[in-house]
C-alpha positions in Angstrom: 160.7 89.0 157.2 158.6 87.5 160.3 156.0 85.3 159.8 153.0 88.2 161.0 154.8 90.4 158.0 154.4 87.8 155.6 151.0 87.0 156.3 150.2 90.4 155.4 152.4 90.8 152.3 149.4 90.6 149.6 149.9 87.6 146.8 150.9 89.7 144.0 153.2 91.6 145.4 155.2 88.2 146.9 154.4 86.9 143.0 155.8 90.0 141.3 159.1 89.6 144.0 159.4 86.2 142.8 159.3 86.7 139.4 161.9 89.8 139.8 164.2 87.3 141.4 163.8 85.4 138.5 164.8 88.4 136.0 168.0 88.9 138.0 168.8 85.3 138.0 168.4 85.5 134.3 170.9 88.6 133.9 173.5 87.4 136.3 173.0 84.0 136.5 173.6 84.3 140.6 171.9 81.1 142.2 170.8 82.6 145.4 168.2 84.5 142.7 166.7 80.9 142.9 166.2 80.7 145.9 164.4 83.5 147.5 162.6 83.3 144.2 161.1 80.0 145.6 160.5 81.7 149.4 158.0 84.1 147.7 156.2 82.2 145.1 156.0 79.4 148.1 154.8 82.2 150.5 152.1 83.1 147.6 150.8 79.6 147.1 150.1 79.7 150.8 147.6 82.1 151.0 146.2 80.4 147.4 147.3 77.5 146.2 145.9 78.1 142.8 147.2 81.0 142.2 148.4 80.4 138.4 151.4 83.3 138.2 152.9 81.7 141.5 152.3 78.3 139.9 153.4 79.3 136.4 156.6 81.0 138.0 157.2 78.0 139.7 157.1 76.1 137.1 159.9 77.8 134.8 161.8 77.7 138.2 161.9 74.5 138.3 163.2 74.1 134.6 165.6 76.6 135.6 166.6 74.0 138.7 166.8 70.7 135.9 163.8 69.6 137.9 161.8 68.9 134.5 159.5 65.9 136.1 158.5 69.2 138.7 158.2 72.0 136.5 156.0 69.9 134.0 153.7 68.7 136.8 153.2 72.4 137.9 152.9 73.9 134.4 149.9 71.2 133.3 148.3 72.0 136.5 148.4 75.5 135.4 146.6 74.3 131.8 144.3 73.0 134.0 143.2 76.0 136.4 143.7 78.4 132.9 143.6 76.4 129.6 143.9 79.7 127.4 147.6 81.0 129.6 149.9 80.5 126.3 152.9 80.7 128.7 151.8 77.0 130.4 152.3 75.4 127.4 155.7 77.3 126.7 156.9 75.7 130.4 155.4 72.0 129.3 157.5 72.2 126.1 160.4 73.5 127.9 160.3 70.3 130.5 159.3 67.8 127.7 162.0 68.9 125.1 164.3 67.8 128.3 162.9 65.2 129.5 163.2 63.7 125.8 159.7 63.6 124.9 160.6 65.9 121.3 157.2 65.7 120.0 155.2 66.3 122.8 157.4 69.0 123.2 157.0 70.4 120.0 153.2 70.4 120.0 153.3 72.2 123.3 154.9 74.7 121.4 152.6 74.8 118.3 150.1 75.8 120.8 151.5 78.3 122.7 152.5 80.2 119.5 148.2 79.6 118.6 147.5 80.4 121.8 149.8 84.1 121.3 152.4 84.7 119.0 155.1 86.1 120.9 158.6 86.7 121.5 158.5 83.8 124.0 156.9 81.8 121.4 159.1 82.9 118.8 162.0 81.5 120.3 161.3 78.7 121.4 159.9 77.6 117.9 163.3 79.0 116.3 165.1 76.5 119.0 162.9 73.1 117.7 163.7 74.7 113.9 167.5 74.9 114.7 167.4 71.4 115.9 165.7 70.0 112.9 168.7 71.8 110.8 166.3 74.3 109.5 168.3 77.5 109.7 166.7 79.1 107.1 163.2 78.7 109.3 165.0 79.6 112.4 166.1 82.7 111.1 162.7 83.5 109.9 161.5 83.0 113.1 164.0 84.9 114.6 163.7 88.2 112.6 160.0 88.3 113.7 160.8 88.5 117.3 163.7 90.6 116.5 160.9 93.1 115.1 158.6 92.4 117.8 161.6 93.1 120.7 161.2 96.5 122.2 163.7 96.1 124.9 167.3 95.8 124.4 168.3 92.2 126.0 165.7 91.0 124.1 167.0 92.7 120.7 170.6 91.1 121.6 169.0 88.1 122.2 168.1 87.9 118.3 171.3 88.9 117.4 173.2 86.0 119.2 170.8 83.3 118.3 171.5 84.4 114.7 174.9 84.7 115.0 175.2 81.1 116.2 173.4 79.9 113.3 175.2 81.5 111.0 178.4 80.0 113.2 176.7 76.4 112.5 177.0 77.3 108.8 180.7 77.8 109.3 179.7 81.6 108.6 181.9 83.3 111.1 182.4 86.6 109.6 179.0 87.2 109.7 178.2 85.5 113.2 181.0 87.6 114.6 179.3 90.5 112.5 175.6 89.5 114.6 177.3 89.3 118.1 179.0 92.9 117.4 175.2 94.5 116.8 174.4 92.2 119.9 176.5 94.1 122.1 175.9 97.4 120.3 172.4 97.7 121.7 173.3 95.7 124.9 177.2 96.8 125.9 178.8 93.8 128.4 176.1 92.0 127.3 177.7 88.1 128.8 175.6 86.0 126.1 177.3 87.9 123.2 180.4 87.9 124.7 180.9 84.0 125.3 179.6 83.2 121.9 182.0 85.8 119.5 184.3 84.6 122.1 183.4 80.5 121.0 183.2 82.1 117.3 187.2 83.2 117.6 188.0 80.3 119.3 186.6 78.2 116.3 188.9 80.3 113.6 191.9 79.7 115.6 192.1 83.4 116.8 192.8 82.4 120.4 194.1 85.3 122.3 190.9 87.3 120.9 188.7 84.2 121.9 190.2 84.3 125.5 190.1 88.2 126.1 185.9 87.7 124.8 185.9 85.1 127.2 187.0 86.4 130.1 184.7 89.2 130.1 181.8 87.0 129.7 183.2 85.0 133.0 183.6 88.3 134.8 180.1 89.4 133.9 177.9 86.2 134.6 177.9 83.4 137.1 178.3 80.6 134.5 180.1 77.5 135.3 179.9 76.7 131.2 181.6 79.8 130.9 184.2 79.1 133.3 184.7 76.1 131.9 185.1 77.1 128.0 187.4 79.9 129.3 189.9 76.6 131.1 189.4 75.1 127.7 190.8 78.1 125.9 193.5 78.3 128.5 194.3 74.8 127.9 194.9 75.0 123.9 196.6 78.1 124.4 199.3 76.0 126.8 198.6 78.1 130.1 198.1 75.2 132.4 198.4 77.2 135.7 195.6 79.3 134.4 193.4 76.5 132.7 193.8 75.3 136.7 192.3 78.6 138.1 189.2 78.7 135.7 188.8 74.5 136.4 188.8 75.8 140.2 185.8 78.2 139.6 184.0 75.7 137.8 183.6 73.9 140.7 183.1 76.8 143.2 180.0 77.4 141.4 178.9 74.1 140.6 179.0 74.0 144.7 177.0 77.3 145.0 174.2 75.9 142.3 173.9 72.7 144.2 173.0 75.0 147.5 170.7 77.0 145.8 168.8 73.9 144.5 170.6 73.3 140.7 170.6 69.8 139.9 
């Protein structure tokens, strides 16, 4: 795109390619998503630089990236231009909870969910529950955005993130049981697959844990995938093919690194 075709691309259309950039980065987890997410939202800010959905967008982008110190500057200035956007206090919680500041974090949060109870908010109080060890809460939580989900990734989102807390209870038959309705409503779905697949793994049921795996590898760009699948590979005494998913590790690691992944 030339530089007279950019200046007449209008804001919300380069914000709403930016943020679809950011959905297929999300579904794939392909890098180069990142990337020309950031050429848009960048473009955007340059015809307003307080535009909050490029800033917002930006933000989670650069949490995406590990870039917390970045994403948490750009998400307060959001609170700043729109102290009522729920979603800026979602992205400061996100960068806090990483950069170690758990309590900040948390009330970040607590206010987003005031702010607008959502899915969004839904998980991410489910996540600070399942840290604290209370399952019970997060599976509360949980339901209510399973209830609230309309679309299907969303719906087999809830069903993983209850399946690995029944895992963390050492309840696999019913974790496997969660993962199984995951990919009911979203078939290939690479989240579902890598955790049943962690699930077998963890009751000794290796061949099954390696076949779940595999798909997930072939499905998403994942170097922690790739990685657990070596794992597997290793346990299971196939060195030569431990090697070959150690080798794509590193391929991607190299292609995250380009595509600014710290």
């Amino acid at each position: 795109m030339s530089g007279e075709e950019t200046s007449r691309t209008p804001t919300n259309q380069l914000v709403r390619a930016g943020l679809e950039e950011q959905s297929l980065a999300r579904r794939t987890g392909e890098p180069t998503h990142y990337t020309r997410s950031e050429r848009a939202l960048r473009q955007a800010l340059a015809q307003d630089p307080n535009d909050v959905r490029a800033l917002i967008c930006l933000a989670s982008l650069a949490n995406t990236r590990h870039h917390f110190r970045e994403g948490l500057a750009l998400a307060r200035r959001v609170r700043s231009l729109a102290p009522d956007m729920a979603l800026a206090y979602g992205v400061m919680g996100d960068a806090l909870v990483e950069l170690g500041r758990f309590e900040a974090g948390y009330r970040a949060y607590e206010e987003m969910a005031a702010l607008k109870p959502s899915i969004a908010a839904y998980a991410r109080v489910a996540q600070v529950q399942a840290s604290l060890g209370e399952s019970d809460s997060a599976r509360r939580t949980i339901r209510l955005a399973l209830d609230s989900a309309v679309d299907a990734e969303t719906r087999a989102w809830a069903y993983v993130e209850l399946g690995r807390l029944d895992r963390g209870d050492l309840r696999f038959s019913a974790a496997a049981g969660h993962f199984r309705n995951a990919l009911a409503v979203s078939p290939g779905n690479p989240l579902a697959l890598e955790a049943w697949g962690e699930t077998e793994a963890a009751r000794g049921n290796l061949k099954r844990a390696i076949a779940l795996q595999r798909q997930a590898v072939a499905t998403r760009f994942s170097p922690e995938f790739a990685a657990s699948l070596g794992d597997l590979y290793a346990v299971a005494g196939r060195p030569k093919a431990a090697a070959k998913a150690y080798d794509l590790v590193h391929r991607q690691e190299h292609r995250l690194a380009q595509n600014g992944v710290d």
